[in-house]
N, C-alpha and C positions, 0 to 999 in steps of 0.2 A: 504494500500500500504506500501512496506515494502523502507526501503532506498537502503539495499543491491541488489536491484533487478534492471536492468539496465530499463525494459520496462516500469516499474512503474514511474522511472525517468523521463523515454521518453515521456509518458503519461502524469506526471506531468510539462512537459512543466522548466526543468532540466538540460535539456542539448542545447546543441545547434543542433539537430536534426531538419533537414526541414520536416514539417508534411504535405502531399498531401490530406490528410483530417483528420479534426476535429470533433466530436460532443460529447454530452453528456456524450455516453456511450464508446465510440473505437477513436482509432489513426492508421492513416496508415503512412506507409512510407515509403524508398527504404533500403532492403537490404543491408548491406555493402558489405557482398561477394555472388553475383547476380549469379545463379547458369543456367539463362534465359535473355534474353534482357531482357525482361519487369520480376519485381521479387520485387512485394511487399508483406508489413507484416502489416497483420492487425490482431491489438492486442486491446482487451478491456481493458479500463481503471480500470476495479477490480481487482483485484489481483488472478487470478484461477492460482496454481502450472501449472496443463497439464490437457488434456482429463480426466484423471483420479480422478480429485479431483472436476469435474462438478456435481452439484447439481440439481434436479427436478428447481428449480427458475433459474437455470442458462440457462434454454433453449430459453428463448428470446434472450439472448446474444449471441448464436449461431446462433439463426434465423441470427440476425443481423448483425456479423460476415458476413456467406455468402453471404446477401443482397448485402452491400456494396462492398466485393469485386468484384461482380456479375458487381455493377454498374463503380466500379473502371479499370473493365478489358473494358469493354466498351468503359467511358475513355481514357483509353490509345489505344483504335482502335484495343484492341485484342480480343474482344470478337466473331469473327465469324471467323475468322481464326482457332481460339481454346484456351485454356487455362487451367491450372489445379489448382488446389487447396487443399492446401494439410496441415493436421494437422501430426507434429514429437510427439511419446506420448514418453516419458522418455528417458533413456541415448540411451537403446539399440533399438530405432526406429528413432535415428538421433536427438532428443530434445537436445539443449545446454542451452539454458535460461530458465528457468523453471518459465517461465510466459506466459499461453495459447496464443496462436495466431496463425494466418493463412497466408499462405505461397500463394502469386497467382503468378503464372507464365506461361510464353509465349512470344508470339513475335518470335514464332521460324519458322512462314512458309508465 
Protein backbone atom coordinates (compact mmCIF):
# COMPACT_ATOMS: atom_id res chain seq x y z
CA UNK A 1 0.00 0.00 0.00
CA UNK A 2 1.27 3.18 -1.05
CA UNK A 3 0.71 6.48 1.24
CA UNK A 4 -0.20 8.71 -1.62
CA UNK A 5 -3.17 6.75 -2.53
CA UNK A 6 -6.21 7.93 -0.62
CA UNK A 7 -8.01 4.17 -0.64
CA UNK A 8 -5.03 2.45 0.77
CA UNK A 9 -5.47 5.14 3.59
CA UNK A 10 -9.14 4.35 3.79
CA UNK A 11 -8.34 0.65 3.81
CA UNK A 12 -5.60 1.34 6.22
CA UNK A 13 -8.10 2.57 8.72
CA UNK A 14 -6.27 6.49 8.19
CA UNK A 15 -8.75 8.43 7.92
CA UNK A 16 -11.72 9.11 9.53
CA UNK A 17 -13.88 7.28 6.85
CA UNK A 18 -17.03 5.21 8.33
CA UNK A 19 -16.58 1.76 6.97
CA UNK A 20 -20.13 -0.22 6.21
CA UNK A 21 -17.94 -3.27 6.17
CA UNK A 22 -14.62 -4.76 7.01
CA UNK A 23 -12.73 -7.87 6.54
CA UNK A 24 -9.50 -9.33 5.74
CA UNK A 25 -9.40 -8.66 2.36
CA UNK A 26 -11.89 -5.23 1.03
CA UNK A 27 -13.43 -2.18 2.67
CA UNK A 28 -16.64 -0.62 1.79
CA UNK A 29 -18.03 2.48 2.14
CA UNK A 30 -20.32 5.54 0.91
CA UNK A 31 -19.22 7.41 -1.95
CA UNK A 32 -18.74 11.00 -1.29
CA UNK A 33 -20.24 12.40 -4.41
CA UNK A 34 -23.26 9.59 -4.60
CA UNK A 35 -24.07 9.41 -8.31
CA UNK A 36 -27.43 7.00 -6.99
CA UNK A 37 -29.38 6.85 -3.58
CA UNK A 38 -27.66 3.92 -2.59
CA UNK A 39 -23.65 4.39 -4.09
CA UNK A 40 -21.16 2.37 -2.50
CA UNK A 41 -17.31 1.41 -3.12
CA UNK A 42 -15.92 -1.52 -2.48
CA UNK A 43 -12.33 -1.42 -2.70
CA UNK A 44 -9.72 -4.33 -1.79
CA UNK A 45 -7.40 -3.64 0.70
CA UNK A 46 -4.03 -4.55 -1.99
CA UNK A 47 -3.14 -2.07 -3.62
CA UNK A 48 -4.31 -3.16 -7.64
CA UNK A 49 -3.61 0.46 -9.88
CA UNK A 50 -7.20 -0.44 -12.06
CA UNK A 51 -8.76 -3.49 -14.13
CA UNK A 52 -5.75 -3.39 -15.97
CA UNK A 53 -2.89 -4.14 -13.69
CA UNK A 54 -5.15 -7.51 -12.25
CA UNK A 55 -3.02 -10.45 -12.07
CA UNK A 56 -4.16 -14.43 -12.71
CA UNK A 57 -3.90 -14.54 -8.22
CA UNK A 58 -5.97 -11.57 -8.28
CA UNK A 59 -9.11 -13.37 -9.40
CA UNK A 60 -10.32 -14.28 -5.96
CA UNK A 61 -10.21 -10.61 -5.04
CA UNK A 62 -12.61 -10.13 -7.62
CA UNK A 63 -14.69 -13.03 -6.84
CA UNK A 64 -14.97 -11.33 -3.66
CA UNK A 65 -15.25 -7.87 -4.67
CA UNK A 66 -18.75 -8.89 -6.24
CA UNK A 67 -19.73 -11.24 -3.47
CA UNK A 68 -19.87 -8.63 -1.17
CA UNK A 69 -21.37 -6.11 -2.91
CA UNK A 70 -23.87 -8.78 -4.13
CA UNK A 71 -24.50 -9.19 -0.26
CA UNK A 72 -24.12 -5.37 0.55
CA UNK A 73 -26.99 -4.28 -2.01
CA UNK A 74 -29.20 -6.78 -0.27
CA UNK A 75 -28.30 -5.00 2.67
CA UNK A 76 -29.36 -1.92 1.96
CA UNK A 77 -32.94 -3.52 0.53
CA UNK A 78 -31.79 -2.82 -3.19
CA UNK A 79 -31.02 -5.97 -4.30
CA UNK A 80 -34.60 -6.95 -6.15
CA UNK A 81 -35.49 -3.77 -7.13
CA UNK A 82 -32.11 -3.65 -9.05
CA UNK A 83 -28.73 -2.53 -8.82
CA UNK A 84 -25.45 -2.01 -10.95
CA UNK A 85 -22.11 -2.56 -10.59
CA UNK A 86 -19.64 -1.12 -12.15
CA UNK A 87 -15.73 -1.07 -12.55
CA UNK A 88 -14.00 2.94 -14.08
CA UNK A 89 -10.79 1.27 -15.94
CA UNK A 90 -8.28 4.45 -16.32
CA UNK A 91 -8.78 8.34 -16.86
CA UNK A 92 -10.77 7.87 -20.16
CA UNK A 93 -13.41 5.27 -18.74
CA UNK A 94 -14.21 7.71 -15.69
CA UNK A 95 -11.32 6.02 -13.10
CA UNK A 96 -10.15 9.14 -10.78
CA UNK A 97 -8.31 7.12 -7.86
CA UNK A 98 -6.32 4.68 -9.29
CA UNK A 99 -6.95 2.15 -6.68
CA UNK A 100 -9.21 -1.00 -8.02
CA UNK A 101 -12.66 -0.86 -6.67
CA UNK A 102 -16.33 -1.35 -7.27
CA UNK A 103 -18.97 1.11 -7.68
CA UNK A 104 -22.66 -0.53 -6.43
CA UNK A 105 -25.41 1.55 -7.06
CA UNK A 106 -29.26 1.96 -6.84
CA UNK A 107 -32.02 2.67 -4.97
CA UNK A 108 -33.59 4.40 -7.93
CA UNK A 109 -37.08 2.49 -8.28
Amino acid sequence: MTDECLFCRIAEGRTDTKLMFEDDTLVVFKDIHPHAPVHLLVVPKKHIRSVNDLGQEDGPIVAHLISVARDMARQQGIDRSGYKLLFNVESGGGQVIFHLHLHLLGGFG
